[in-house]
N, C-alpha and C positions, 0 to 999 in steps of 0.2 A: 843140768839138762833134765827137764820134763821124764818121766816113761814112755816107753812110744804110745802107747793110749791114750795118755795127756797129750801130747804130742798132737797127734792122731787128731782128736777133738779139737784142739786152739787154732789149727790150721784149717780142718773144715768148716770154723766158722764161718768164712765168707766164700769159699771157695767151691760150691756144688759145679755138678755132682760128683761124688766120692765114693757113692754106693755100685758095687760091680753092675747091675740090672741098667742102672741111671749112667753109668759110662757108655753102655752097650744101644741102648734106646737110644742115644743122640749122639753117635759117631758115625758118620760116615761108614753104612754097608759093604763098602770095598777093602776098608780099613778093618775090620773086621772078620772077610774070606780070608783077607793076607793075614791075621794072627791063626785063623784055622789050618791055614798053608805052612805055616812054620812050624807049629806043634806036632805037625803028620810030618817034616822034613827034617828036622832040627834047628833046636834056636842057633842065634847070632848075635855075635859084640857087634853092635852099630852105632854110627854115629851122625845125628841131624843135626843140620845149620839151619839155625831159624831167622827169617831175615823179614826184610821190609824194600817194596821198591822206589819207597819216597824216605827224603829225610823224616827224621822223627826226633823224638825227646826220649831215651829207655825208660818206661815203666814196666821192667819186670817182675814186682814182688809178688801179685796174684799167682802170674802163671807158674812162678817159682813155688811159690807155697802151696800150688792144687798141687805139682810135680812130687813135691816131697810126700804130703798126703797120700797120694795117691801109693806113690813108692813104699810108703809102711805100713800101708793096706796090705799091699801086696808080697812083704817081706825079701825087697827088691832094692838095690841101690841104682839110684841114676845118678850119673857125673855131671854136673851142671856148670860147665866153662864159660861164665857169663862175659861179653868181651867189653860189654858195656855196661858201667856201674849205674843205676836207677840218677837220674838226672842227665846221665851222658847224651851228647849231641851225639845221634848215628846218621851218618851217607845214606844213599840210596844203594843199600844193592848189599851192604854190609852187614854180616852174620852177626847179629845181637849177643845170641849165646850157639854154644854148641851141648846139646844133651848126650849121653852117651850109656848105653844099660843094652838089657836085651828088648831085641827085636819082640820077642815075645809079648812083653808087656808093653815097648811102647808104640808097636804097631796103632793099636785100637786110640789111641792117647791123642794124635795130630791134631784132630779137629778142636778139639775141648780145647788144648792148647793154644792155639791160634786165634781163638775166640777169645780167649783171656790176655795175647800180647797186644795183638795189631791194633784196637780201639783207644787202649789210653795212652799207647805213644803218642798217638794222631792227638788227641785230646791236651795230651801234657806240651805236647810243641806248642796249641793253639793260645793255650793257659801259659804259657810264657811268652811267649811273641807280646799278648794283650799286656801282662805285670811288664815286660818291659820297658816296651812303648811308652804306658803311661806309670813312671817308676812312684812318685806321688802319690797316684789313688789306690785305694783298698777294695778288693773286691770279693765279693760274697757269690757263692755259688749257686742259683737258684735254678740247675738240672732238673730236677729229680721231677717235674711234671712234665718235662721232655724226651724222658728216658722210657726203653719199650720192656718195663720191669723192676724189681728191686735188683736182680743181678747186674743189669746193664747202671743202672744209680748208682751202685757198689763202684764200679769199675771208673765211673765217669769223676766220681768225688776224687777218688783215690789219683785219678789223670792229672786233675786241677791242683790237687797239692804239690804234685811231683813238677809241674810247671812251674807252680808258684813258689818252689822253695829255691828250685834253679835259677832264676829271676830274682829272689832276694839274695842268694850266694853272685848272681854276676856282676848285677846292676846297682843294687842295694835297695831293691824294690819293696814294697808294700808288700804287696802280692794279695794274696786270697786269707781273708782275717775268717772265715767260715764255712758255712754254708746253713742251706735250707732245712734239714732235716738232723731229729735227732741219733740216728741209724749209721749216721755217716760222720759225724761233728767230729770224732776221736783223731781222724787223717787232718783236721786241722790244729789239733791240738785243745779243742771244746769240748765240755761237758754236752753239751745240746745244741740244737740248733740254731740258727738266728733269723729274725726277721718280728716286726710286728703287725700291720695290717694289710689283707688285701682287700681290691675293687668289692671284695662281699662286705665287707664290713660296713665300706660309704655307705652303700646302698640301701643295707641293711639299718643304718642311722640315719638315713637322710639328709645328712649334710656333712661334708668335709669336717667343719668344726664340731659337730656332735661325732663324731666317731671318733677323733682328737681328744673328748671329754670321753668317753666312754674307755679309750685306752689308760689315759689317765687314771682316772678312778679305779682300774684293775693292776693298773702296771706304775705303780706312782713312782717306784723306786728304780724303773729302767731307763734310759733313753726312747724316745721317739722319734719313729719318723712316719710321715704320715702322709700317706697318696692323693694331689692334689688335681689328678686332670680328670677325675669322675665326672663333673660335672661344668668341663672344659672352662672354667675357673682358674686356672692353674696360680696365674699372679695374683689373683684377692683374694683367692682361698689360702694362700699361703700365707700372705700379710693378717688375712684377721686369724688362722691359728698360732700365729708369731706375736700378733696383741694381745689374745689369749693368754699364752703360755707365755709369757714375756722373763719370766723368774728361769724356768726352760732353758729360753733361747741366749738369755748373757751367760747360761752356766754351759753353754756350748751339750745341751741332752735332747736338744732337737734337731729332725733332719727334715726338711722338701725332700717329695722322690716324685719324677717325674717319669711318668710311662704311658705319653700320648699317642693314642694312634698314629699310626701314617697315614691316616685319611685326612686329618687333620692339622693345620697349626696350632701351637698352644696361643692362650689366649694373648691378644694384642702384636699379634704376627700376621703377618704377610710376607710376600716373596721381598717387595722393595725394604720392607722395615728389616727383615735377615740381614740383608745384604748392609742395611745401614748399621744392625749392631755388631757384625763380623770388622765394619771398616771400622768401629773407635773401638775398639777391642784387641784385633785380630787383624789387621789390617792384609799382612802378608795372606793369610792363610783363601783369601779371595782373588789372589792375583795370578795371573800364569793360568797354562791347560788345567783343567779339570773333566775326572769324565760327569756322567751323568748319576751316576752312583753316589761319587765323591760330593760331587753339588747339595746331593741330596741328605749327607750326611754334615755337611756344612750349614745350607740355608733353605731346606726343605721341608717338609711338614713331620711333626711325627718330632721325637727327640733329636732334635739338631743341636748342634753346635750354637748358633745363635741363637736357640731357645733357653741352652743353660745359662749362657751370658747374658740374656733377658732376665731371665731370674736372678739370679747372682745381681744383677744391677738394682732391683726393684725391693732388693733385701736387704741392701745395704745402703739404699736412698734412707732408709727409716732406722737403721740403726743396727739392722740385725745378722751382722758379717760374720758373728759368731755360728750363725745358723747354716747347718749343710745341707750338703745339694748330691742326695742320691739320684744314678740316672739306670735307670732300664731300660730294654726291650730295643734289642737286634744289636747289643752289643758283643761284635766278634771281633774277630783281629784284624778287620779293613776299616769297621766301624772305628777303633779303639785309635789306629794310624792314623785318622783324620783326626780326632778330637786331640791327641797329641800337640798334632801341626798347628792347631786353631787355638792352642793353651785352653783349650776349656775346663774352670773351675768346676770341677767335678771332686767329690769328697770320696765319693766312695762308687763301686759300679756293681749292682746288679746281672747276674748273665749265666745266660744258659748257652748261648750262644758261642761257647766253646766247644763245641759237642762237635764232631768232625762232619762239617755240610756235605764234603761230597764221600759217600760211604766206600765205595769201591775203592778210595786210599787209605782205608783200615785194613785194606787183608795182608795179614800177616802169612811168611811162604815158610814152608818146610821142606829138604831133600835130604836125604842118606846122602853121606860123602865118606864113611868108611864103610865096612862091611868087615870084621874080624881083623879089625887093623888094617886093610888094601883101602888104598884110597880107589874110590867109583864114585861117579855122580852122570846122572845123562848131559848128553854134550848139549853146551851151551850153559852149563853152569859151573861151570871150571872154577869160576871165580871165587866157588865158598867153599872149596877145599882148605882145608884147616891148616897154614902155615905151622910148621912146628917147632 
């Protein structure tokens, strides 16, 4: 075991703020009278239940390790009764962990706290639902230009593994083989980040297969995968960088990543031709109620369902089955449910789209439920009294 200075340091890595002025500045002002009010009255053993009012996936390690930081700042022990191991499926309404210290210290604490639970539960539920649904593909986590910060990146990566490792422990899933940035790669087990070209690059090259060459020539010794709806091309741009790299694509180091707009069909689509490559495909996944979302994630514009079976079909007319089929852009866990149903050969999934869409189901709730050993709590929360 570390010194508590070492200590101290390894845990504030990721965990701001830790500094007394930077706790005070961004806590809740009420939270704050009431540590003023206890030091003019005397402190108190208390005990909070920190909960959630939707199911979730527990990613506790952040807020557990600002807590302890915090704690040997302050030369303070908190008791941290976790009731849910980092992976566990929680209830709605069900007390995660119970904290337990003085009042003193963790009056001011609440908020900080709750910023750091309620987000990557929401996120780690979303990050498994997706790995298990579709237990075959691998998926890369491309957050962090979604995220309002490095802290919220920090927390969203760290979400994504905690889903995705539950999902490899249930299902025996894929899960999440990365992500986008080197700051965060370590939660998946990476040196660095992953990913090789975006839409600047096309652009910047002028043509799908010239920036295909230009990756090449810098990156000879990586896998490729290379963005083919710039230039709403998707299907011939993909076959002539497959003729190109031909050496590539039988040694399975190349991937198509498709990320067309929704304004759009990928090339050689239409509503009737969807609908015709879903039926020799996918037959089922066309039939019966659907709503207008589902349709649209089946045979709609924009990365469909029938657009990756389009490609997957026009890649393997010519020889090149060995070549994958990355798919991006709006892939979340209704998205992910469809593509299941429709078997869509998908190798690998790009997505940020794990990030909790509706944000009012990230907050995470805190109540005193002892107070010097007596159990209190205001009525109507009976229920997170701490069984003993």
């Amino acid at each position: 075991m570390p010194a508590d200075g070492a200590r101290i340091d390894a845990l504030s890595k990721c965990v701001w703020p830790a500094e007394e002025a930077d706790i005070a500045a961004w806590t809740d002002h009420y939270f704050l009278r009431t540590k003023q009010a206890v030091e003019r009255f005397g402190d108190a053993q208390v005990t909070y239940a920190v909960f959630m009012r939707r199911p979730v996936v527990a990613a506790p390690r952040l807020a557990v390790a600002w807590l302890e930081a915090v704690g040997l700042k302050r030369k303070t022990e908190f008791k941290i009764d976790l009731r849910y191991e980092e992976g566990r499926w929680v209830g709605a309404g069900e007390p995660i962990m119970y904290v337990t210290g003085s009042m003193k210290h963790l009056a001011d604490l609440e908020t900080l706290l709750l910023q750091k639970l309620g987000p990557p539960c929401v996120a780690a539920y979303n990050a498994y639902t997706m790995c298990a649904d579709l237990p075959l593909v691998a998926f890369l986590a491309m957050d962090a230009r979604h995220c309002a910060g490095t802290q919220m990146a920090e927390i969203m990566a760290y979400a994504a593994a905690v889903g995705s490792a539950r999902a490899k422990r249930k299902v025996g899933a894929a899960g999440f083989i990365g992500n986008a940035t080197d700051a965060t790669a370590h939660y998946f087990g990476q040196d660095r980040g992953l990913g090789t070209m975006p839409h600047a690059m096309v652009g910047y090259a002028g043509s799908t297969l010239r920036a295909a060459e230009m990756f090449d020539t810098c990156f000879q010794d990586e896998a490729m995968t290379v963005l083919v709806d710039y230039f709403a091309r998707e299907v011939t741009d993909a076959l002539t960088v497959c003729r190109r790299f031909a050496k590539r694509a039988a040694e399975g180091r190349l991937s198509i990543r498709l990320d067309t707009p929704g304004s759009r069909f990928i090339e050689g689509l239409d509503p009737p031709a969807s609908y015709e490559v879903l039926e020799r495909n996918s037959h089922a996944a066309v039939r019966g109620y659907r709503t207008e979302t589902e349709l649209r994630y089946l045979v709609g514009p924009g990365v469909s369902a029938a657009a990756i079976w389009s490609l997957r079909e026009a890649l393997n007319a010519e020889g090149f089955d060995r070549v994958k089929i990355v798919a991006s852009s709006g892939f979340g866990p209704a998205k992910c449910k469809l593509m299941a149903e429709a078997n869509a050969p998908i190798d690998v999934i790009g997505t940020g789209s794990y990030l909790p869409e509706i944000w009012s189901e990230t907050y995470a709730t805190a109540d005193i439920v002892e107070y010097d050993g007596q159990p209190r709590v205001k009525v109507g929360r009976e229920f997170l009294l701490r069984e003993k």
